[in-house]
C-alpha positions in Angstrom: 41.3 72.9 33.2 42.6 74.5 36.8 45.5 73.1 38.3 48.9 74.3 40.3 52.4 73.2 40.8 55.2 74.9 42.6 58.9 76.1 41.8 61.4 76.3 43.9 63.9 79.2 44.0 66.8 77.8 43.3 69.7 79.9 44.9 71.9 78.4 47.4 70.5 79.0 51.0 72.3 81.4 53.5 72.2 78.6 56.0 72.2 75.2 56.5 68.7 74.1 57.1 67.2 77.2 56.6 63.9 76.5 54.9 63.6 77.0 50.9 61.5 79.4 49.1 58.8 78.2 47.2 56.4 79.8 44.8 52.9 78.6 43.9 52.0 78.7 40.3 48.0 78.5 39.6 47.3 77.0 35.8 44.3 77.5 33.7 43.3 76.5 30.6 45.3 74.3 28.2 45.8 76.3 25.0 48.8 76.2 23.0 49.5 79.7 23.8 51.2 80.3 26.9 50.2 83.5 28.8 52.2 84.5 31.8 49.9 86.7 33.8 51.5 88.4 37.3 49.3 89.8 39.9 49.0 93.4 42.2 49.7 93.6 45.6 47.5 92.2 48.2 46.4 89.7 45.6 47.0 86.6 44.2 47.5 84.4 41.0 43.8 83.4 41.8 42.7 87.1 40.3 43.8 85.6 37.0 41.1 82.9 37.2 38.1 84.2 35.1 40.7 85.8 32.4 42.6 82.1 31.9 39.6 80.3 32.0 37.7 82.7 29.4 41.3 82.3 27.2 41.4 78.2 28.1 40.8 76.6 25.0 43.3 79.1 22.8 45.9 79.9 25.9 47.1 78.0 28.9 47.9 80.9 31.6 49.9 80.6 34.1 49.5 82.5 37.1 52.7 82.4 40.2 51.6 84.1 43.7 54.0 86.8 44.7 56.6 86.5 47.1 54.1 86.9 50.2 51.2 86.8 48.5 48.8 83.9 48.2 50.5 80.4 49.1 53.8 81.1 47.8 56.4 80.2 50.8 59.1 82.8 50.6 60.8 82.8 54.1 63.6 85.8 53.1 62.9 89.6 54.4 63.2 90.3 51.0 63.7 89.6 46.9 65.5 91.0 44.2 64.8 91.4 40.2 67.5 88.7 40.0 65.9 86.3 42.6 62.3 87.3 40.6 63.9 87.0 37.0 65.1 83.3 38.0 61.3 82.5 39.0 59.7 83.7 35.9 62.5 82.3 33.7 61.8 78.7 35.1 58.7 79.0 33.9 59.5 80.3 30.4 61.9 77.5 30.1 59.1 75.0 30.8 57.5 75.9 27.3 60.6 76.6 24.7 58.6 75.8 21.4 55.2 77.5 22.9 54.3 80.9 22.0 54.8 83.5 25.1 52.4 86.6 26.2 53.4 88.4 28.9 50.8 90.4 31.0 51.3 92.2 34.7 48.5 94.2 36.6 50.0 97.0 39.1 52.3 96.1 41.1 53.0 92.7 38.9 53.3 95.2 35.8 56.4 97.2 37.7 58.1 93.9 38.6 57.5 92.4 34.8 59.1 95.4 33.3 61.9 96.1 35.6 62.7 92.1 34.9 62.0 91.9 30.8 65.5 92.7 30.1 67.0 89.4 31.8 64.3 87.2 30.3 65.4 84.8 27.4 63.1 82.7 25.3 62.5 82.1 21.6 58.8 83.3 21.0 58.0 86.0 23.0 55.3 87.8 21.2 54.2 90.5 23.4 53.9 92.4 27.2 50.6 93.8 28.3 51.0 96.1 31.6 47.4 97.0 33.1 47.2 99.9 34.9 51.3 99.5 36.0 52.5 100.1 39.4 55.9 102.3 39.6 55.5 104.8 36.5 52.0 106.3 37.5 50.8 104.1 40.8 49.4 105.4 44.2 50.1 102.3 45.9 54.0 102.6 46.2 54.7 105.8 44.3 55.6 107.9 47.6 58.0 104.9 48.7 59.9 105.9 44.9 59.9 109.6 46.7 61.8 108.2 49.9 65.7 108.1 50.7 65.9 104.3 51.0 67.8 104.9 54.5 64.1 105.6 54.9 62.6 102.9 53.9 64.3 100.4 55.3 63.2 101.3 58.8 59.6 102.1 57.7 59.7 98.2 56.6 60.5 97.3 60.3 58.0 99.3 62.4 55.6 97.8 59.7 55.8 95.1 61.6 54.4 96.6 64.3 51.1 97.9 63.8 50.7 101.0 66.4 53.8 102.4 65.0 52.6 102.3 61.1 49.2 103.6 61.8 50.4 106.8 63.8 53.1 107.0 60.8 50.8 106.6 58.1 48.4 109.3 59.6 51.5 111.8 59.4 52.1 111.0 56.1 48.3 111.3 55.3 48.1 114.6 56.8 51.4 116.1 55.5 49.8 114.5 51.8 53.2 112.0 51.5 50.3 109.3 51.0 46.9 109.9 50.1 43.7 109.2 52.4 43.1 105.9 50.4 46.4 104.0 51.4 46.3 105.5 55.1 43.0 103.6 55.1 43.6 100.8 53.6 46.7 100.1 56.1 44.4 100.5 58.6 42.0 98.2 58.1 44.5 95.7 57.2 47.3 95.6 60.2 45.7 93.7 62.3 46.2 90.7 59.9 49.6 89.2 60.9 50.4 88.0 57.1 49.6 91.0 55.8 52.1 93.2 57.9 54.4 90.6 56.7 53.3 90.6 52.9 53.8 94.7 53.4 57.3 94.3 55.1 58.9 91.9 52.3 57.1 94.2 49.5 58.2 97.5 51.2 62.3 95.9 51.7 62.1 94.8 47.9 59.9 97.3 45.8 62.1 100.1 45.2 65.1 97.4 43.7 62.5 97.1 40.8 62.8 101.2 39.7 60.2 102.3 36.6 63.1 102.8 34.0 62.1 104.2 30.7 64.9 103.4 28.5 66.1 100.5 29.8 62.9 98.8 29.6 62.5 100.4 25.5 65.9 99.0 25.0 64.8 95.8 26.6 61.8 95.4 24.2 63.7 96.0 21.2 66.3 93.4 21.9 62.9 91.1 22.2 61.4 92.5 19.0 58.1 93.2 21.5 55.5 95.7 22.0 54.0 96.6 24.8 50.4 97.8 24.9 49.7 99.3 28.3 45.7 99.9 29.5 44.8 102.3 31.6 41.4 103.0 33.5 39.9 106.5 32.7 38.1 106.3 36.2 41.6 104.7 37.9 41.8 106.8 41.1 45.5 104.9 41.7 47.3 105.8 38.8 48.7 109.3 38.6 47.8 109.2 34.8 50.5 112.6 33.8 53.1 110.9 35.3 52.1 107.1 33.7 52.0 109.4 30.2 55.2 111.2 30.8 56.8 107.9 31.1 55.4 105.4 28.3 54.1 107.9 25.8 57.4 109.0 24.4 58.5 105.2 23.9 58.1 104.3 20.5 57.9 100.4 21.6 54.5 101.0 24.0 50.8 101.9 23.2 49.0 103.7 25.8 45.2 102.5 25.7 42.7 104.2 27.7 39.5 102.2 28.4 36.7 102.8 30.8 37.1 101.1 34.3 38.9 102.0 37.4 41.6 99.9 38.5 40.6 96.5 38.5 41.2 94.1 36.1 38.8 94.5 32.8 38.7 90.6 32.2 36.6 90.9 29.2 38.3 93.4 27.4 42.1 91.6 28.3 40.1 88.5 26.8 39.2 90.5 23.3 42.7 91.5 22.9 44.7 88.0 23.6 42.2 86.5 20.8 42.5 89.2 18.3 46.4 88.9 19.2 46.2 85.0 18.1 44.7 86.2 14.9 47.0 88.6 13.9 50.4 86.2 15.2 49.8 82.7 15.3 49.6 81.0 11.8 
């Protein structure tokens, strides 16, 4: 079964008519299982779509689009973990006697970790981050080097696509960013919802900080592990750094498979069914 609804973020707004944030939330599958799966940049929950329907008859996955991203409507310049936390916890609240399984891919994998710790349910079982953004990722690892008085204005002249291009050519050169992002930006500014995906995700990112103990501390209040995979060909991750981070946690299992940096459907599917197996009576 594929279907969708929406939530609605439910802080007051800053003005009187001023339009409401909404989030789009793609379902698949109806298992009794619940698996909340959160996507990378520059996707959407649609990348979830083989996985939940592969998992259908043993998990029902839900799958929101980011702020930006996909069909969500999120008319702020920016979110917080708070404003994030408030999303994800309406859908955790939806499904109180359902078993919970947490997964994030990049990007989706800094924001679920930086947003565990304000979470509350009564069955959360387990956290899966694939190939996380934040303690190890190319994508936004330089903007974690940045002073935010920085970043703030590199978020504006995002908007502007001349500007960003001769920027992201310095930084290439000078080896701030690598070749692959400079590019990537480049073939995508011309797309006016991207430069706007890339504004809101630049003015929000670095309010989500990779935070080693606080995220151990915030799996042992859950009684959770976290298994994170990692692509042995990924050429996004910086994979010392991701190691430095997660190995010493007692809480986290660094698994090292064979793929780049996409997400290995097949094997994701092998471990949710062994992980019914082992925890579901």
């Amino acid at each position: 079964m594929t279907t969708h609804f929406w939530l609605n973020e439910t802080r007051p707004a800053r003005q009187a008519g001023a339009p409401e944030n909404r989030v789009y939330v793609r379902q698949y599958g109806n298992g009794r299982a619940i698996l909340l799966a959160v996507h990378g940049f520059g996707r959407s929950g649609a990348r979830m779509e083989r996985l939940g329907l592969q998992l259908g008859d043993q998990f029902t996955t839900l799958a929101p689009d980011l702020p930006y991203h996909g069909k969500t409507e999120w008319y702020d310049d920016r979110y917080t973990p708070r404003e994030f936390s408030r999303i994800l916890q309406q859908l955790l609240d939806r499904y109180p006697d359902r078993p919970v399984f947490l997964m994030g891919h990049s990007l989706g994998g800094r924001y679920l970790s930086s947003c565990l710790a304000g979470l509350e349910h009564p069955d959360l079982r387990d956290l899966v981050l694939v190939a996380p953004d934040g303690a190890g990722g190319r994508y936004t690892n330089w903007i974690d080097t940045l002073p935010s008085m920085l970043v703030r204005p590199l978020a504006r002249i995002s908007e502007r696509p001349r500007s960003i291009l001769r920027l992201s050519g310095w930084l290439s050169k000078r080896g701030i960013i690598n070749r692959y992002s400079a590019e990537y930006l480049k073939s995508n500014l011309n797309d006016r919802p991207f430069r706007r995906r890339i504004a809101g995700t630049l003015r929000s990112v670095l309010k989500f900080p990779p935070r080693a103990e606080a995220f151990e501390r915030a799996l042992q209040r859950h009684a959770m592990v976290c298994t994170v995979f990692v692509g042995d060909r990924d050429p996004l991750l910086h994979h010392d750094r991701l190691q430095s981070i997660y190995g010493p946690l007692p809480s986290v299992a660094l698994h090292h498979y064979s793929g780049s940096h996409w997400l290995p459907e097949r094997l994701l599917g092998e471990y949710y069914r062994n992980s019914l197996l082992t925890t579901v009576p």
